[in-house]
SELO-120747 format. One record per residue (C-alpha): residue number from 1; residue in three letters; x negated, z, y negated. Coordinates in nm, 2 decimals, decimal comma. Example, Ala and Ser with C-alpha at 12.3 -4.5 7.8 and 13.67 -1.06 7.14 Angstrom:
2
<atom n="1" res="Ala" x="-1,23" z="0,78" y="0,45"/>
<atom n="2" res="Ser" x="-1,37" z="0,71" y="0,11"/>
END
This chain:
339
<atom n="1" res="Unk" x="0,00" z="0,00" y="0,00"/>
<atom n="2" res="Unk" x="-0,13" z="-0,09" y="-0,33"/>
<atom n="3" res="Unk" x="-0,06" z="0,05" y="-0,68"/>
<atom n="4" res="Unk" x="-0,17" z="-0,04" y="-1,03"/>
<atom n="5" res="Unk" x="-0,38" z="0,18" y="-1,30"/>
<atom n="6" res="Unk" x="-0,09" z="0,19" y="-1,49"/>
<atom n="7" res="Unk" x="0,19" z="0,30" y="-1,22"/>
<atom n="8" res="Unk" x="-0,11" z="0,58" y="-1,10"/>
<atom n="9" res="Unk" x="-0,13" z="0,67" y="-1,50"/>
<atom n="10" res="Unk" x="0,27" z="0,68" y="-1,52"/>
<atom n="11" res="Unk" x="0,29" z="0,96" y="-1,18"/>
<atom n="12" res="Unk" x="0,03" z="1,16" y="-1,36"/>
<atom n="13" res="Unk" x="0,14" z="1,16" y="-1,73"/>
<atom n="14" res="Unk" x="-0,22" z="0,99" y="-1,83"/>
<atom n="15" res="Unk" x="-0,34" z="0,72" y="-2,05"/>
<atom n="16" res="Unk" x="-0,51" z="0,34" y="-1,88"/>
<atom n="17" res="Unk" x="-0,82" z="0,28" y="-2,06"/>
<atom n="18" res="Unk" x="-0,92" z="-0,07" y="-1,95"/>
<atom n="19" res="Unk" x="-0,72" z="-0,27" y="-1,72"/>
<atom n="20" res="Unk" x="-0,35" z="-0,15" y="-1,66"/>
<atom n="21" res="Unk" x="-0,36" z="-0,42" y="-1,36"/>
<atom n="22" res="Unk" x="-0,66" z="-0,33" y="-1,21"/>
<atom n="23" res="Unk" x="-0,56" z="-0,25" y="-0,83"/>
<atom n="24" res="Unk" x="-0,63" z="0,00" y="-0,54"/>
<atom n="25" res="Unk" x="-0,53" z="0,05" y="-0,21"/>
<atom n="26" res="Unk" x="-0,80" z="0,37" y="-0,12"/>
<atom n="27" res="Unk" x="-0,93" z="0,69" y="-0,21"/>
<atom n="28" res="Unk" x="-1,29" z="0,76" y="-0,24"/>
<atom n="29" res="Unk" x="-1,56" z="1,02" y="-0,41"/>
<atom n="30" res="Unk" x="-1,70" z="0,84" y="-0,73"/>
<atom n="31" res="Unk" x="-2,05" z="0,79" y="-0,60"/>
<atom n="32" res="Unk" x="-1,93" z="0,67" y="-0,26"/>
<atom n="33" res="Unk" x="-1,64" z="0,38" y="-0,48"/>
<atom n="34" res="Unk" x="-1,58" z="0,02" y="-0,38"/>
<atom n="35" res="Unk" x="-1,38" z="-0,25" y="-0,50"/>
<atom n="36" res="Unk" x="-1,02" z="-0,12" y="-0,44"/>
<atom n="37" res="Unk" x="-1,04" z="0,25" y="-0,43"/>
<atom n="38" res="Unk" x="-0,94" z="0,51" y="-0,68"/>
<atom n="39" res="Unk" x="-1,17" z="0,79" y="-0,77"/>
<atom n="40" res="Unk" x="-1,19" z="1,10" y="-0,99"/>
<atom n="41" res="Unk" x="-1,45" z="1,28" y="-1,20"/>
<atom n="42" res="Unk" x="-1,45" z="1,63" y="-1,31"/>
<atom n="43" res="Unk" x="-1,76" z="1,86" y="-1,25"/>
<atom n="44" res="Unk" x="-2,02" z="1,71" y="-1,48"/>
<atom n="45" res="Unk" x="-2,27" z="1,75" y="-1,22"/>
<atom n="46" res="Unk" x="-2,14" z="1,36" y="-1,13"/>
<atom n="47" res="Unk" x="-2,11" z="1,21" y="-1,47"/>
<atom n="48" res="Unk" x="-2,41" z="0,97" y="-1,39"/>
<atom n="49" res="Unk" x="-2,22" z="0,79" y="-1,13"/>
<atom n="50" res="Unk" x="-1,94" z="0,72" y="-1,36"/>
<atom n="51" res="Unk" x="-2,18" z="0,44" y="-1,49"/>
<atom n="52" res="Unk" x="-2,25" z="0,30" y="-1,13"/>
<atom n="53" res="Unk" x="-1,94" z="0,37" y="-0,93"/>
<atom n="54" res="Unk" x="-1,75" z="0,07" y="-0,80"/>
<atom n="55" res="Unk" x="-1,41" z="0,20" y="-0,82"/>
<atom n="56" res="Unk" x="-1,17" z="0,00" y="-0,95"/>
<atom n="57" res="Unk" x="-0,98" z="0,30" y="-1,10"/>
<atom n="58" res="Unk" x="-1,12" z="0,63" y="-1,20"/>
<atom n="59" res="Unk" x="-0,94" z="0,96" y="-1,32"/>
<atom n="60" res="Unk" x="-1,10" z="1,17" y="-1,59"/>
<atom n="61" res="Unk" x="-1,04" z="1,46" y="-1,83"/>
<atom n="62" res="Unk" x="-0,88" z="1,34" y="-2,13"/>
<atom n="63" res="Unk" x="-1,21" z="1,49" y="-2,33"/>
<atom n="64" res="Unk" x="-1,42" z="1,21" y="-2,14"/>
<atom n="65" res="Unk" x="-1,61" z="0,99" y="-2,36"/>
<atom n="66" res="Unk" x="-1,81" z="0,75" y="-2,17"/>
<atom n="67" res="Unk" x="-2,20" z="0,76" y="-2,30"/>
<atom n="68" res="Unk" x="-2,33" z="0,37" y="-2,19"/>
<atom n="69" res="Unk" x="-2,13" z="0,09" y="-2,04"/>
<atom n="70" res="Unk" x="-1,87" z="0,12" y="-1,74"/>
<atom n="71" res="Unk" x="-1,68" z="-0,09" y="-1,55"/>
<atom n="72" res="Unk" x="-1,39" z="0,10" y="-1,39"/>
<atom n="73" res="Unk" x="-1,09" z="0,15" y="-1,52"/>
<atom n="74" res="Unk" x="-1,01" z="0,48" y="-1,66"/>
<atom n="75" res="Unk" x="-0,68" z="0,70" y="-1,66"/>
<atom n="76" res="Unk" x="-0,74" z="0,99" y="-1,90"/>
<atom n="77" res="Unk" x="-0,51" z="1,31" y="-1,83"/>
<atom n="78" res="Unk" x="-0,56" z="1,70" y="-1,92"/>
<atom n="79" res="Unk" x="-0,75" z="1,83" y="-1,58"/>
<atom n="80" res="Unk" x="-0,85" z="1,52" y="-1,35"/>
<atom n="81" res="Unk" x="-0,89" z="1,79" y="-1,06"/>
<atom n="82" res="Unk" x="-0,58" z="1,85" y="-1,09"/>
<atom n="83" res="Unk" x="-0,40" z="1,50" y="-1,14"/>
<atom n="84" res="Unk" x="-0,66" z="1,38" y="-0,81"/>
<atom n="85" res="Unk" x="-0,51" z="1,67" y="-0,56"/>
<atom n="86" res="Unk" x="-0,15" z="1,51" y="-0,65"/>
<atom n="87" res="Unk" x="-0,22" z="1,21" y="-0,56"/>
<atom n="88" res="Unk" x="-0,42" z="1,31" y="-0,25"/>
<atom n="89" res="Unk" x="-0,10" z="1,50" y="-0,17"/>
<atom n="90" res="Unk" x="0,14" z="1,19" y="-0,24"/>
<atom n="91" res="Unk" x="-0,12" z="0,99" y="0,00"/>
<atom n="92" res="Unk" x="-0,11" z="1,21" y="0,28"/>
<atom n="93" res="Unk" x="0,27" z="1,25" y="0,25"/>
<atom n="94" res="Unk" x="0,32" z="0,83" y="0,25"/>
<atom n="95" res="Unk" x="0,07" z="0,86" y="0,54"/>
<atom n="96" res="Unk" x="0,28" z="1,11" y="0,72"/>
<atom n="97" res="Unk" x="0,61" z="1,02" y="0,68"/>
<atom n="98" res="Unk" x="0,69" z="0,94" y="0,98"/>
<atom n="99" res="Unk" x="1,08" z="0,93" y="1,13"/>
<atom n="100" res="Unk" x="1,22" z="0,97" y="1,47"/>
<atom n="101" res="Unk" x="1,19" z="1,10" y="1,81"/>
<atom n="102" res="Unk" x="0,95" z="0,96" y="2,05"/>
<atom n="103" res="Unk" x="0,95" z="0,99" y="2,41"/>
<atom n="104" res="Unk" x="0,88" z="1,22" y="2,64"/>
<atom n="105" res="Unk" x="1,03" z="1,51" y="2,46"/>
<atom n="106" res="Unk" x="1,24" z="1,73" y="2,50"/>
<atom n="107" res="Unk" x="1,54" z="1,88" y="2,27"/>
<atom n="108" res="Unk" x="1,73" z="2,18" y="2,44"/>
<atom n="109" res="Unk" x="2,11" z="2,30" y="2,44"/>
<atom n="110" res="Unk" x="2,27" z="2,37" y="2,10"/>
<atom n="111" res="Unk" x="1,95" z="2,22" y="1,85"/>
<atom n="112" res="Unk" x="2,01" z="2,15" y="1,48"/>
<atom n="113" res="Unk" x="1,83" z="1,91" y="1,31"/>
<atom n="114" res="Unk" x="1,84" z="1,73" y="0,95"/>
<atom n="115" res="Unk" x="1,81" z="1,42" y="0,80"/>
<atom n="116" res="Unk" x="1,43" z="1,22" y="0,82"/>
<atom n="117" res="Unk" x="1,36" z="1,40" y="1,13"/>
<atom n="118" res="Unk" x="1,05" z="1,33" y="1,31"/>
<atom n="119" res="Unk" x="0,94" z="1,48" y="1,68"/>
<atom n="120" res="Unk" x="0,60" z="1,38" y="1,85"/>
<atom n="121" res="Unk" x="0,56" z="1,33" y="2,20"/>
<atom n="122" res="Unk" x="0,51" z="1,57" y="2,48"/>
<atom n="123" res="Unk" x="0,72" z="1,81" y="2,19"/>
<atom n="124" res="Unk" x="0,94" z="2,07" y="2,31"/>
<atom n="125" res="Unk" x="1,24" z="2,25" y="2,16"/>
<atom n="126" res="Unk" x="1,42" z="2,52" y="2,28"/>
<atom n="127" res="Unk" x="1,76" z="2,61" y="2,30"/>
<atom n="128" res="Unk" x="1,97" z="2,68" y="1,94"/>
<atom n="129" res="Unk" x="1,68" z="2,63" y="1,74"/>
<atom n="130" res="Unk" x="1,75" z="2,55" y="1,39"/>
<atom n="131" res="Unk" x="1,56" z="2,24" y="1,17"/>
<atom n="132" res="Unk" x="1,61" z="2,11" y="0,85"/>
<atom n="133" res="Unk" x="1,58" z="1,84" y="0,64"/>
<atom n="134" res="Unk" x="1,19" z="1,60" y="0,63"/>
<atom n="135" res="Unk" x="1,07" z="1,83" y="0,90"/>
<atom n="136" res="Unk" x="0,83" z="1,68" y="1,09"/>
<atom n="137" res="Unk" x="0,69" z="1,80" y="1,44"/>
<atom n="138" res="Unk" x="0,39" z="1,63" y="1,62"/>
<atom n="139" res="Unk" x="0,32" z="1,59" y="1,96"/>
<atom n="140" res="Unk" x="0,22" z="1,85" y="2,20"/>
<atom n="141" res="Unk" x="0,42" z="2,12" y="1,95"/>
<atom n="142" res="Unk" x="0,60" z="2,38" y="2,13"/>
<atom n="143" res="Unk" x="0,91" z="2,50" y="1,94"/>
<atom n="144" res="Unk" x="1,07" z="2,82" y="2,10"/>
<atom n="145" res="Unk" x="1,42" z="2,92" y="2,14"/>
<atom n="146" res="Unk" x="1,64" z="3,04" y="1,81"/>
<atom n="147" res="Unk" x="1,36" z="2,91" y="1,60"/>
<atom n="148" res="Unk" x="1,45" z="2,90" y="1,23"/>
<atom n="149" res="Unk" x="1,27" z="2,60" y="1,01"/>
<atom n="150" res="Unk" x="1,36" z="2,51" y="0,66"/>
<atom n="151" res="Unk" x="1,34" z="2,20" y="0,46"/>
<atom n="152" res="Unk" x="1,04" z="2,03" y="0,44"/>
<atom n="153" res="Unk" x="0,82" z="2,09" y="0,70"/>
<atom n="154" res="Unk" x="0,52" z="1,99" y="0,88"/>
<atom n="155" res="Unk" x="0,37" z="2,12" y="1,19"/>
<atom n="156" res="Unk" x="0,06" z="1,94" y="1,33"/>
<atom n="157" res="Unk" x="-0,04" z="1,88" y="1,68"/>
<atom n="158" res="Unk" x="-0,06" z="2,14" y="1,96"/>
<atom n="159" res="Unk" x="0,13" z="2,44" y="1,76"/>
<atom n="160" res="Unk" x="0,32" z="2,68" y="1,96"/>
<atom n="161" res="Unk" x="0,63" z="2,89" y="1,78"/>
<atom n="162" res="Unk" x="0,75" z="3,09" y="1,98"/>
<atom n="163" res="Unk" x="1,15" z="3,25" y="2,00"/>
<atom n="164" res="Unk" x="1,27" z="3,39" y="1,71"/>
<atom n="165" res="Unk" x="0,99" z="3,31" y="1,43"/>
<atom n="166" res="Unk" x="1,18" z="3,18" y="1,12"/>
<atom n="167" res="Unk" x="1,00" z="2,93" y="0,90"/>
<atom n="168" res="Unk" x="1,07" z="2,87" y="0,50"/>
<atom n="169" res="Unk" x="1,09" z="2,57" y="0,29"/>
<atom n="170" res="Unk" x="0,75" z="2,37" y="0,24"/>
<atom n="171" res="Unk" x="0,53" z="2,52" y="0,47"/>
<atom n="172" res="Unk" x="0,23" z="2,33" y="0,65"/>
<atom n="173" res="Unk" x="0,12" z="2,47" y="0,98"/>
<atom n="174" res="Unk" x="-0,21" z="2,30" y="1,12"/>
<atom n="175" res="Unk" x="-0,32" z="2,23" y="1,48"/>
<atom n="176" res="Unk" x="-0,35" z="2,50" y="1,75"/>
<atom n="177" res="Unk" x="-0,14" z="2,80" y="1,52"/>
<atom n="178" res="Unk" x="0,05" z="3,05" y="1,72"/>
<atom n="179" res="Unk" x="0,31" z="3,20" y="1,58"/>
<atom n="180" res="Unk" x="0,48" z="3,45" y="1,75"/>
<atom n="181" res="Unk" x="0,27" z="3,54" y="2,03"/>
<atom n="182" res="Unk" x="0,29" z="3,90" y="2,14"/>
<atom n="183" res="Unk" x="0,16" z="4,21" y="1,96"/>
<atom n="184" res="Unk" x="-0,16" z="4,37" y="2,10"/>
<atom n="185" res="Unk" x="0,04" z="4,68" y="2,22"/>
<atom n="186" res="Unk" x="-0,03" z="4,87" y="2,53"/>
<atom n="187" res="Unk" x="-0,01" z="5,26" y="2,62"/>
<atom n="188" res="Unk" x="-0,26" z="5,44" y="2,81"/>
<atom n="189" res="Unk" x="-0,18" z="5,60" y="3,07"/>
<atom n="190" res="Unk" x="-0,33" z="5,92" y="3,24"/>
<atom n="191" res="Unk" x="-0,54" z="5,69" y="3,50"/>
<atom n="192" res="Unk" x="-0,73" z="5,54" y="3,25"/>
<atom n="193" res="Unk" x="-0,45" z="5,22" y="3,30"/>
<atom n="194" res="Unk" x="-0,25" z="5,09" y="3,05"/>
<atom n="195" res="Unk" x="0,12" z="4,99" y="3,04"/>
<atom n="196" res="Unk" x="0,25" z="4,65" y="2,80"/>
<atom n="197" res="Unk" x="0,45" z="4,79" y="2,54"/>
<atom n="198" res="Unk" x="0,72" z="4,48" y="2,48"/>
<atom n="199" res="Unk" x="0,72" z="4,33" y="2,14"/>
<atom n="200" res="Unk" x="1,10" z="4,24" y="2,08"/>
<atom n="201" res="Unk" x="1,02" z="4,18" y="1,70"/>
<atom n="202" res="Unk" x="0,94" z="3,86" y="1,50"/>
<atom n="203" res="Unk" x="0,76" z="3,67" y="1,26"/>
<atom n="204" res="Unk" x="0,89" z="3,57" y="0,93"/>
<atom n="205" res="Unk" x="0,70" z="3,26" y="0,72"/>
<atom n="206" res="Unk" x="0,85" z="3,26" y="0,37"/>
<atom n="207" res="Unk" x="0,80" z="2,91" y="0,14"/>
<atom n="208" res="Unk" x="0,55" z="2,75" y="0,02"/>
<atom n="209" res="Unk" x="0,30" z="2,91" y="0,31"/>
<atom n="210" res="Unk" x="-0,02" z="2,70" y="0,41"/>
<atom n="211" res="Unk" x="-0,15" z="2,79" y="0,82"/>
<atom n="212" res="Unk" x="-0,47" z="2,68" y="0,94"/>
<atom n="213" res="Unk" x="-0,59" z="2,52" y="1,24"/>
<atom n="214" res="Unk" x="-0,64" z="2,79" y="1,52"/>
<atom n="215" res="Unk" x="-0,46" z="3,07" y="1,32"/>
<atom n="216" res="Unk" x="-0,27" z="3,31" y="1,51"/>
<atom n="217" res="Unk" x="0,04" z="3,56" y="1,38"/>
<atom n="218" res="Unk" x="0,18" z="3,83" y="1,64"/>
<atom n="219" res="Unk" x="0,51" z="3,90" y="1,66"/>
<atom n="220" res="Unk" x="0,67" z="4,27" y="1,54"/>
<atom n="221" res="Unk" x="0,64" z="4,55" y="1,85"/>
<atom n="222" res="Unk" x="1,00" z="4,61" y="1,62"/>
<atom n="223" res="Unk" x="1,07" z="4,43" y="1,32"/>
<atom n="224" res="Unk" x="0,91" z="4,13" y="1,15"/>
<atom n="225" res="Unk" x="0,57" z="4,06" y="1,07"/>
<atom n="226" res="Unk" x="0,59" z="3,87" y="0,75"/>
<atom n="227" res="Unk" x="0,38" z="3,62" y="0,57"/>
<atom n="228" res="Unk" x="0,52" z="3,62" y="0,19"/>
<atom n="229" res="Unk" x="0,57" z="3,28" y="-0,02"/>
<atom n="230" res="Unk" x="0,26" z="3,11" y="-0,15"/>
<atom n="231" res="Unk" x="0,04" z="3,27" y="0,16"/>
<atom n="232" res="Unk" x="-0,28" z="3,03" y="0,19"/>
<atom n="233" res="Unk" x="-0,43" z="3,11" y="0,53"/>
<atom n="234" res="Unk" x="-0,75" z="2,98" y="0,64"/>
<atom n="235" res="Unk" x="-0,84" z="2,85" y="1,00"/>
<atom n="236" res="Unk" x="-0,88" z="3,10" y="1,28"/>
<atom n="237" res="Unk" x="-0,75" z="3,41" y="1,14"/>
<atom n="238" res="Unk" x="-0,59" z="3,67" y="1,36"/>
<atom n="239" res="Unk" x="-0,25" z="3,86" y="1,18"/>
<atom n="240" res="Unk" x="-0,15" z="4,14" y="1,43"/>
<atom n="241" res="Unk" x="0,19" z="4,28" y="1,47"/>
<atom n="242" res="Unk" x="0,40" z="4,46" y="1,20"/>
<atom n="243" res="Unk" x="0,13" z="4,30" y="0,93"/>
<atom n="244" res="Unk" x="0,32" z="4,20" y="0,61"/>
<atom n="245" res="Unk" x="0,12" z="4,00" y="0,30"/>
<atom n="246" res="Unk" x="0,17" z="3,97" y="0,01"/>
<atom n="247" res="Unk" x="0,28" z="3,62" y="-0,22"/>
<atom n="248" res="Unk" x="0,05" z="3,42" y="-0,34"/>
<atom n="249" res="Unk" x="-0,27" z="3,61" y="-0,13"/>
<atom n="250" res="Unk" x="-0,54" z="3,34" y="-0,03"/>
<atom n="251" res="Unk" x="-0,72" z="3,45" y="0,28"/>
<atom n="252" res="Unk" x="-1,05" z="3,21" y="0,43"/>
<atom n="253" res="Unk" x="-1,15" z="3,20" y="0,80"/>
<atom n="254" res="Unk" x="-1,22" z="3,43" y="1,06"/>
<atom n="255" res="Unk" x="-1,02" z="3,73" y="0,94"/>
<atom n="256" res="Unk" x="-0,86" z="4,01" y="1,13"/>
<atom n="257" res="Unk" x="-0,61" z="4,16" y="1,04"/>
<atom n="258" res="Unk" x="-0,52" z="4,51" y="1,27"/>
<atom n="259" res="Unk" x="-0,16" z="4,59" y="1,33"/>
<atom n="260" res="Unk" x="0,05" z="4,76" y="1,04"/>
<atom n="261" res="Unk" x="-0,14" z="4,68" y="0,76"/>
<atom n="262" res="Unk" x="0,04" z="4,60" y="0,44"/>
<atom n="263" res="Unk" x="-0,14" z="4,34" y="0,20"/>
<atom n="264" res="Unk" x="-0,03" z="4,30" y="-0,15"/>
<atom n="265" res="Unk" x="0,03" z="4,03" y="-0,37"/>
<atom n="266" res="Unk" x="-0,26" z="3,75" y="-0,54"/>
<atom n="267" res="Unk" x="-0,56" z="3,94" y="-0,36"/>
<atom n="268" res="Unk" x="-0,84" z="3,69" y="-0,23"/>
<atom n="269" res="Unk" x="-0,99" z="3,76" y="0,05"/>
<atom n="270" res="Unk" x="-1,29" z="3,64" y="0,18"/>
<atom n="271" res="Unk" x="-1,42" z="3,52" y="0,56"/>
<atom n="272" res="Unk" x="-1,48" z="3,72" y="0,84"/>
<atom n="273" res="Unk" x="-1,32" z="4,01" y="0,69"/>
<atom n="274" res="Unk" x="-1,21" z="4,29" y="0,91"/>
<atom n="275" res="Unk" x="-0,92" z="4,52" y="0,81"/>
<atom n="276" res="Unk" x="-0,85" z="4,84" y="1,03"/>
<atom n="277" res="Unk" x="-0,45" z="4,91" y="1,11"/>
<atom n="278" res="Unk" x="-0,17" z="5,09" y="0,94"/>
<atom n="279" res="Unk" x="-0,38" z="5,05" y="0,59"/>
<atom n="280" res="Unk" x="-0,24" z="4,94" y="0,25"/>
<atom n="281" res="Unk" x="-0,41" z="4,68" y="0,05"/>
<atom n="282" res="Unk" x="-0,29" z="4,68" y="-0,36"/>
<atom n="283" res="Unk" x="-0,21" z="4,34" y="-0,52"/>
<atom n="284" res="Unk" x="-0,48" z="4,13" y="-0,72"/>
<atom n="285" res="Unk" x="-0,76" z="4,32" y="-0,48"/>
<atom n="286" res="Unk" x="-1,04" z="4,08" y="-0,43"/>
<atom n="287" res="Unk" x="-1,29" z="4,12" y="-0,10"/>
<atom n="288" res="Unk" x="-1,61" z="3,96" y="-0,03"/>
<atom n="289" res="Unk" x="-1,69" z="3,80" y="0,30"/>
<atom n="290" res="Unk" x="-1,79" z="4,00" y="0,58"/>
<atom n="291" res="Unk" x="-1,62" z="4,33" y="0,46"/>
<atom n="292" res="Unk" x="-1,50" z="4,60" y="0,67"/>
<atom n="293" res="Unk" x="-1,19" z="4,74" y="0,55"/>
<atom n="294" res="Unk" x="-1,12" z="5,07" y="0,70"/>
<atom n="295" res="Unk" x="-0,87" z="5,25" y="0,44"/>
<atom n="296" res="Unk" x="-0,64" z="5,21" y="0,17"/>
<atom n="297" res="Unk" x="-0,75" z="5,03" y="-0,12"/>
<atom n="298" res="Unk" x="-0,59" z="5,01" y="-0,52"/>
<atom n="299" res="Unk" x="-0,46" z="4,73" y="-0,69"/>
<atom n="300" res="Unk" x="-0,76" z="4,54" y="-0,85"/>
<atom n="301" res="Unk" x="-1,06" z="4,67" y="-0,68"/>
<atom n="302" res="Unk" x="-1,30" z="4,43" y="-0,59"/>
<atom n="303" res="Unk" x="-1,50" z="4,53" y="-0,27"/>
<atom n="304" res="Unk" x="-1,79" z="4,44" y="-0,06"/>
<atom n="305" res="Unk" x="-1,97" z="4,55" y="0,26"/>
<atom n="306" res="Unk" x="-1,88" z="4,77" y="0,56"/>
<atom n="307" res="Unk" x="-1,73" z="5,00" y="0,55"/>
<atom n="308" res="Unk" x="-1,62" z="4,87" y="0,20"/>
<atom n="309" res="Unk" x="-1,73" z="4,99" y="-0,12"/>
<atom n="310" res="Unk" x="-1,72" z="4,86" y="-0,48"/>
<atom n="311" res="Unk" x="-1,89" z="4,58" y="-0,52"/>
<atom n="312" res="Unk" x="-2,10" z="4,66" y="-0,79"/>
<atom n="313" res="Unk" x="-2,21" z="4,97" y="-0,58"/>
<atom n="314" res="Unk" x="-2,28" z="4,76" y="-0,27"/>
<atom n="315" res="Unk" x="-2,55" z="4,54" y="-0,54"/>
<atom n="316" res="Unk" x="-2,70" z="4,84" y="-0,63"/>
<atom n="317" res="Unk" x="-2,76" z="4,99" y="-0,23"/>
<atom n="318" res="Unk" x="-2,85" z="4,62" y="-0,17"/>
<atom n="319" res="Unk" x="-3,11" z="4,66" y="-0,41"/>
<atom n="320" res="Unk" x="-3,32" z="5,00" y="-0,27"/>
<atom n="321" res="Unk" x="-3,22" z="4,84" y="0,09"/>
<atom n="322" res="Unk" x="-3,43" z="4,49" y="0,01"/>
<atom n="323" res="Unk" x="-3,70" z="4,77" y="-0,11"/>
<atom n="324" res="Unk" x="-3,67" z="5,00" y="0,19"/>
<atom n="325" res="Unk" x="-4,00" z="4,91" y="0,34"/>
<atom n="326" res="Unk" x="-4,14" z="4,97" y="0,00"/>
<atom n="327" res="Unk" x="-4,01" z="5,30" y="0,00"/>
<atom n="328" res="Unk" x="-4,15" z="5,37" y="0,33"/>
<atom n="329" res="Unk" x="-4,47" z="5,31" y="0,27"/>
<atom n="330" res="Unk" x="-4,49" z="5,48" y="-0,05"/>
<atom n="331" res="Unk" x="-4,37" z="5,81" y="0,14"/>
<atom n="332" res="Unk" x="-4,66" z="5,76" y="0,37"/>
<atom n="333" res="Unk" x="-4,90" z="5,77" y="0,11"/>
<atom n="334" res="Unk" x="-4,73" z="6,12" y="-0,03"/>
<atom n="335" res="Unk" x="-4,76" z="6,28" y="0,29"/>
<atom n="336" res="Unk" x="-5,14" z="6,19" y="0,35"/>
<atom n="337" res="Unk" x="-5,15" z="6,31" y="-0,03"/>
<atom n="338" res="Unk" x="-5,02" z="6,61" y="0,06"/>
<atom n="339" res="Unk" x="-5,22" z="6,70" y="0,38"/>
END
């Protein structure tokens, strides 16, 4: 599909400076552009290849003024970061908008299902689950009995959703996610043996929620574990059972997340963070990669190391630890001193 300078400038508010014709039919990074393909420049750190690039089309700040000769075509708008993530977005939905239902699959007793409906093969959907409008399900998804999904929906490849989960509006969950896989529960018993505690609860994905690839949410022992609107989660992130968090919370990869533990709201939170369970997070609480939260933390602290401490505290330890054989060898010389 091709589109002109000036219907790219129209979708993103901008102005054509150059040729409102000029054609492309790709995406590419400026210093990588050919003949046909639409770039973007926005970290000055590139500006040089703004004078080389090939692209037929580039998007730029509106501050941009070009320094030598160019050949591209440029579309001027506030924040080009901004304006190129839109149209990467409108791409990959024209990419993806597939309709139908392909064969093998399976539908079960009693399933709903709105309009622009797509299902993968080898897909499976169990009995009185619930789908709404532009969902679309690729193959090898596993979609559990009284599933809820809202409007606008994508679930990639190989994701299991097990019974019960209910899925908001707008939500993208990448390949391999488990949702709604039992709670690590189990009582000991006298013997040294443990006994499954069943988890008869749920998991509840509110709008607007990104999943990654890999990423795994546990389903209630009672009640719901619930991922609040605007969640961003990472790839291979583990949310135990009863964990709520909080809107708009952005968490990378390799985080765990230990049962009962209540994130707040617009916290960023790095990889490979560890959180103990039944703990409460504040809102806008940022944590560095690689931290060990083992207690309950305020709204706006920022924290770093394990067991976590304030940040600018952890520098400061860092600091006499980097100098510890220093130290060391200095305390030798007091004690032969000494003696």
């Amino acid at each position: 599909m091709k589109f002109t300078a000036e219907q790219i400038a129209k979708m993103l508010d901008g102005e054509v400076v150059g040729n409102p014709s000029a054609e492309v039919f790709k995406l590419s990074k400026i210093e990588e552009g050919v003949e046909g393909s639409l770039s973007f420049l926005s970290n000055k750190k590139y500006q040089n290849f703004i004078y080389t690039t090939k692209s037929s089309v580039t998007i730029v700040n509106k501050n941009f003024i070009p320094e030598g000769e160019i050949f591209t075509t440029l579309i001027k708008v506030e924040d080009a970061y901004l304006s190129f993530s839109k149209i990467l977005e409108f791409y990959n939905q024209t990419k993806s908008n597939k309709v139908g239902i392909e064969q093998p699959s399976v539908i079960s007793e009693n399933v709903k299902y709105g309009n622009n409906f797509y299902l993968g093969s080898f897909a499976y959907i169990g009995s009185n689950a619930v789908i709404g409008d532009n969902v679309k399900i690729y193959p090898n998804c596993f979609i559990g009995d009284n599933v809820v999904i809202g409007n606008n929906v994508t679930i990639f490849a190989g994701v299991k959703v097990l019974s019960e989960t209910e899925i908001g509006d707008n939500v993208y969950i990448h390949s391999g996610a488990v949702l709604g896989g039992d709670g690590f529960g189990f009582a000991p018993n006298p013997d040294g043996t443990f006994n499954k505690i069943p988890q008869i609860g749920n998991v509840i994905i509110e709008d607007n929620v990104n999943i990654g690839a890999g990423t795994t949410i546990d389903r209630a022992t009672m009640g719901s574990t619930i991922i609040r609107k605007g969640v961003k989660l990472d790839n291979q992130i583990q949310v135990g059972h009863n964990v709520e968090i909080g809107e708009n919370t952005v968490i990378a990869a390799q985080t765990g997340i230990a049962g009962s533990t209540k994130i707040g709201k617009n916290c960023m939170i790095g990889g490979q963070v560890g959180f103990a369970g039944h703990i409460t997070v504040g809102n806008n609480v940022h944590i560095q990669g690689k931290t060990g939260v083992t207690k309950s933390v305020k709204d706006g602290q920022i924290l770093q190391g394990n067991p976590a401490m304030s940040y600018k505290e952890y520098y400061k330890s860092y600091v006499h630890f980097k100098n510890l054989p220093t130290i060391v060898d200095e305390l030798e010389q007091l004690k032969l001193i000494v003696k």
